[in-house]
C-alpha positions in Angstrom: -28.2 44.2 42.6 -26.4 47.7 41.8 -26.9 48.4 38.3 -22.7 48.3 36.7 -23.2 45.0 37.8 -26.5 43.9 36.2 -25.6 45.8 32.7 -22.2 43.1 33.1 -24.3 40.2 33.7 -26.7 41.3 30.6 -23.8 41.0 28.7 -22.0 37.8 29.7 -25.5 35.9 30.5 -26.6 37.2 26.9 -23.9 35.7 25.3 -24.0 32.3 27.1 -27.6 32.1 26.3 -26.5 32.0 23.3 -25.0 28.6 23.6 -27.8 27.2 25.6 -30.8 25.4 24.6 -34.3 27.1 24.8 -36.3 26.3 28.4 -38.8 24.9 28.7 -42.0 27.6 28.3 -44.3 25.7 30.3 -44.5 27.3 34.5 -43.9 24.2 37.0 -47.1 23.3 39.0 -47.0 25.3 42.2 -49.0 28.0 43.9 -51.7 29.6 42.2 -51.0 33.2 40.8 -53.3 36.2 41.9 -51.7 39.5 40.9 -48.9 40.6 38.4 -49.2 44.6 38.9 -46.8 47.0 37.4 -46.3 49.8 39.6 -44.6 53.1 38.4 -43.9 56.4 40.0 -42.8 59.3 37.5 -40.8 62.1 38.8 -39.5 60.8 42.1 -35.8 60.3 41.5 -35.8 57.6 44.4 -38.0 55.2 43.3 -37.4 51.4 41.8 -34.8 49.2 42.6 -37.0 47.6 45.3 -35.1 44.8 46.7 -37.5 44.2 49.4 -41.0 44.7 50.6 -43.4 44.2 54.0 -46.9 43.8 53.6 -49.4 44.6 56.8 -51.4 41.4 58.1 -54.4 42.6 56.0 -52.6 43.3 52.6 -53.4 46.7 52.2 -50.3 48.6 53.6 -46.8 48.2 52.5 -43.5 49.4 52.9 -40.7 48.5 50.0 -36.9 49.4 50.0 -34.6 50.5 47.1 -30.8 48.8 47.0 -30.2 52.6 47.3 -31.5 52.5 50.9 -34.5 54.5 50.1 -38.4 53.8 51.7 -41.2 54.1 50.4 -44.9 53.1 52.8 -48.2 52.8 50.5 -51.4 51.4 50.0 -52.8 48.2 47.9 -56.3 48.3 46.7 -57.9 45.0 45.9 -60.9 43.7 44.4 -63.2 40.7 45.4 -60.9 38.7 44.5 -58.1 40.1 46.2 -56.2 40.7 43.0 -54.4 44.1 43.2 -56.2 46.6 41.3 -54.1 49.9 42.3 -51.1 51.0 44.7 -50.4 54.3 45.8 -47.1 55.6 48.0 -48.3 57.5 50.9 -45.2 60.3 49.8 -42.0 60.4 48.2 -39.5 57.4 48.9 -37.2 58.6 51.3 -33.5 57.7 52.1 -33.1 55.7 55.7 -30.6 57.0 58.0 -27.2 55.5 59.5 -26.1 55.3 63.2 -25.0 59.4 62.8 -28.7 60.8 61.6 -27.1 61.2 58.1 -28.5 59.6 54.6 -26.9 56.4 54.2 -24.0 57.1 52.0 -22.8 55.3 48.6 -20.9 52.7 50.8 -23.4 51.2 52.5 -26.8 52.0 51.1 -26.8 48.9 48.9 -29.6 47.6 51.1 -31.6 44.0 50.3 -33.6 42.8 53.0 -36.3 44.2 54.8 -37.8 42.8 58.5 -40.5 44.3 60.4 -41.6 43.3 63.5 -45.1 43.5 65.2 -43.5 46.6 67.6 -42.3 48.3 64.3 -38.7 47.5 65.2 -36.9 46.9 62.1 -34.3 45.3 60.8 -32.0 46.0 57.2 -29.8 43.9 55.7 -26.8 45.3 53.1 -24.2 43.0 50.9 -21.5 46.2 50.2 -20.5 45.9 53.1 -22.4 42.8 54.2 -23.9 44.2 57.9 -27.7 44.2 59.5 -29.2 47.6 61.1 -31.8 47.8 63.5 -34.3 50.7 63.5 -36.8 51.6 66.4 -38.6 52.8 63.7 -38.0 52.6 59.6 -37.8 56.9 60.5 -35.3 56.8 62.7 -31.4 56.9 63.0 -29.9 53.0 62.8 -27.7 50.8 65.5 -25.5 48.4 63.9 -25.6 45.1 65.0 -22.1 43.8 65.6 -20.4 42.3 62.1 -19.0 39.0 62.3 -15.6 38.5 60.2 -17.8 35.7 58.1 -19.6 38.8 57.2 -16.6 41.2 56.0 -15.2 38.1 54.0 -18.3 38.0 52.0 -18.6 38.7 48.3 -19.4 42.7 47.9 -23.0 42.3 45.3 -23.6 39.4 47.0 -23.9 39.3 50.5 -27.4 39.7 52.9 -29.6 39.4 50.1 -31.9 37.3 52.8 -33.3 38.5 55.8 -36.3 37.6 58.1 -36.8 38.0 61.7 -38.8 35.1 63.9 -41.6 36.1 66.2 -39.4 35.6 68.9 -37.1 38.4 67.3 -34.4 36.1 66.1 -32.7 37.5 63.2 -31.7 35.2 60.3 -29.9 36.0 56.9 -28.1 34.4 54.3 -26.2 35.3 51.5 -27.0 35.2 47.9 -24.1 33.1 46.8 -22.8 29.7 49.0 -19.0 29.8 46.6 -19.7 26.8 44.8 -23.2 24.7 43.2 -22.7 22.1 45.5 -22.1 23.9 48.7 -25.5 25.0 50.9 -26.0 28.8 52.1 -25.0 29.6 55.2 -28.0 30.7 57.8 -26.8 33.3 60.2 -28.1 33.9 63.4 -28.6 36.7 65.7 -29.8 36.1 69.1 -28.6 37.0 72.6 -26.5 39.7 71.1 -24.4 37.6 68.8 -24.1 36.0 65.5 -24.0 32.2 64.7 -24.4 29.8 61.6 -26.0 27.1 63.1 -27.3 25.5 59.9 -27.0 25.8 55.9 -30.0 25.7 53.3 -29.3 23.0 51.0 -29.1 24.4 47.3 -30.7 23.0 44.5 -29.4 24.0 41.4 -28.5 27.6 40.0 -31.3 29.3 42.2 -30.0 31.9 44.6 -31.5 33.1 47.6 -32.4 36.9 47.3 -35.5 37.0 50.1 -37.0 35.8 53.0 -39.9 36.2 55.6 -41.5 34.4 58.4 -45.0 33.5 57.4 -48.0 33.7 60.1 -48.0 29.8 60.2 -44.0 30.4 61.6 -42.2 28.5 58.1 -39.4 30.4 57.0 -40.4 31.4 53.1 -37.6 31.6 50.7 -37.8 33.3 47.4 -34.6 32.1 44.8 -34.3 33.9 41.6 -31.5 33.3 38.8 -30.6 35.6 36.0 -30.8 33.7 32.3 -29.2 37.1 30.6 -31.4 38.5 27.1 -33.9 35.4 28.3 -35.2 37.5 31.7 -35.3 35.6 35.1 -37.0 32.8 36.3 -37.9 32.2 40.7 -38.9 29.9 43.1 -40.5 30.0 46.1 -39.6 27.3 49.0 -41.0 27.4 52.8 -38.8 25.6 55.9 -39.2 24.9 59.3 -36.8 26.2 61.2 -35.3 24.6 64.3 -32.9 25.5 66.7 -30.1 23.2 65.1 -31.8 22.9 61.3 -33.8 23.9 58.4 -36.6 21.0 57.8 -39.9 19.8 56.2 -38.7 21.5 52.4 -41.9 22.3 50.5 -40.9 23.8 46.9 -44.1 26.0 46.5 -43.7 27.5 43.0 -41.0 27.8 40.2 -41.7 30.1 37.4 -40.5 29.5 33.5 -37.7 32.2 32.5 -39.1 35.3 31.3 -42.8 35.1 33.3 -42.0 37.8 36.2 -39.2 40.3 36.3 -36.0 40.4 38.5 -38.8 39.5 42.0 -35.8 40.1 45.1 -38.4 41.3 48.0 -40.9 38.7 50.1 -43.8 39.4 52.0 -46.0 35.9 53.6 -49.9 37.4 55.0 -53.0 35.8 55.3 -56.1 36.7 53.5 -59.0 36.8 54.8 -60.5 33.8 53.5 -57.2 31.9 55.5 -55.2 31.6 52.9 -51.1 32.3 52.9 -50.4 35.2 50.0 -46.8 35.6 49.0 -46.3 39.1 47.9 -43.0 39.6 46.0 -41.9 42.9 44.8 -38.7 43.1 41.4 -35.7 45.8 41.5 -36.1 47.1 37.9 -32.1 48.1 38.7 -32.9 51.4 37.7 -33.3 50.6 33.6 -35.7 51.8 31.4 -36.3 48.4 30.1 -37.2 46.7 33.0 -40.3 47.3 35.7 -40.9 47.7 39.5 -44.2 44.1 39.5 -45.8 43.2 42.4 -46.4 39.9 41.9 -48.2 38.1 44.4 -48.9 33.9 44.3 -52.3 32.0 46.9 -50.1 29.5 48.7 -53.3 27.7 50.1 -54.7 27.7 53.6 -51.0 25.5 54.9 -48.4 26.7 52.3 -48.9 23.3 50.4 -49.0 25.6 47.2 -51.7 25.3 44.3 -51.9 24.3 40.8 -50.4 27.1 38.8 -52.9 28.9 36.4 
């Protein structure tokens, strides 16, 4: 989310909120939380916005993107507990490259998702204009995968907030608005060279999808976030598995109150090493000085049943 559209929604949402009933404080029962770390940076011009994150298999390396197609790789430190007790960026966050070698320009660097896979290939999606990239490596110059017209008719702010890539290196993404409350997102698919939308995510309420990631145990982890204006934003975290014609077995893993977390828009799944799944989210502070880059991270249990919230 680019920031003249955020200070907009402040403003609208704001005064809606106004008309609105209070919600309820209380967090709905769901996995239980771990780490809520505020991460900062001063004096590198690149960093926050992070709309996405990749954690390593052992939670202790990272790599997060800006929606103003910059990287940044670090570290986590942990204690006992696995609660996150420091994180440090190996350098400066530095701006990926296009299919020329150049920066990514103010067209196309609104970058969401993030995908890495086990070879380090990599995959970016953007929603202005809504494409995917694929890197060799996160260093490297881009190729464009091809861009459906379902793509180019897509809403510029809120296209390919979604993205994940199966083991198998099937692409998937989704976009962060379906056009109406009652109508599912559409799942696209990239296999085989081309794109397909062989299935929808149902939608449940004013939610919207702004990350994904395939977990080790292969579910498809959603993370939905919605925007409540002066209020903050509330998420939820759901887990699918995916088939070759559907999305199935819906577990709702967590949903947070308005106001716990801030604006969470990246997802990492891992495994600790006591076996349990870790959902690592990181929030795009949009740049303002009143809002903060959190990585917040939720124990999903040993299956991704989810846990009492704490």
């Amino acid at each position: 989310m680019q920031r003249r559209p955020f200070l907009a929604l402040v403003l609208l949402a704001g005064l809606a909120l106004l008309t609105l009933p209070l919600a309820a404080k209380d967090p709905v029962p769901g996995a239980g939380p771990v780490s809520d770390y505020v991460w900062s940076r001063p004096g590198d011009s690149l960093f926050g916005g992070f709309s996405a994150i990749e954690v390593s298999d052992d939670g202790l390396a990272f790599a997060a993107l800006s929606d103003a197609g910059a990287l940044v790789h670090g570290r986590i430190a942990r204690d006992a507990a696995g609660k996150i007790t420091s994180v440090t960026a190996d350098g400066r966050a530095m701006p990926l490259l296009n299919e020329r070698g150049g920066n990514l320009g103010e067209d196309d660097n609104d970058t969401e998702g993030l995908a890495v896979m086990a070879d380090g290939t990599a995959f970016v999606s953007t929603e202005g204009p809504a494409r995917v990239l694929r890197y060799g490596d996160l260093g490297g110059i881009a190729t464009a995968l091809p861009v459906p017209g379902e793509f180019r008719a897509m809403q510029r702010n809120s296209a390919l907030e979604a993205l994940a890539v199966a083991a198998d290196g099937t692409v998937y993404t989704m976009p962060e608005r379906s056009g109406r409350v009652d109508r599912p997102f559409p799942v696209f698919r990239f296999r085989a060279g081309n794109w397909e939308q062989p299935f929808a995510m149902p939608r449940d309420g004013t939610l919207l999808p702004v990350g994904a990631d395939f977990g080790p145990d292969g579910r498809l982890y959603v993370l939905e976030r919605e925007f409540l204006g002066i209020a903050g934003f509330r998420m939820r975290l759901r887990s699918f598995v995916v088939t070759d014609t559907a999305l199935g077995d819906e577990r709702r893993l967590v949903e947070t109150r308005t106001g716990r977390h801030g604006n969470l828009e990246g997802l990492s799944v891992w495994r600790n090493a006591s076996g349990n799944l870790i959902a690592t989210m990181i929030s795009d502070d949009n740049y303002e000085w009143f809002l903060s880059t959190e990585i917040v991270e939720y124990d999903l249990g040993p299956g991704g049943q989810g846990m009492p919230s704490g």
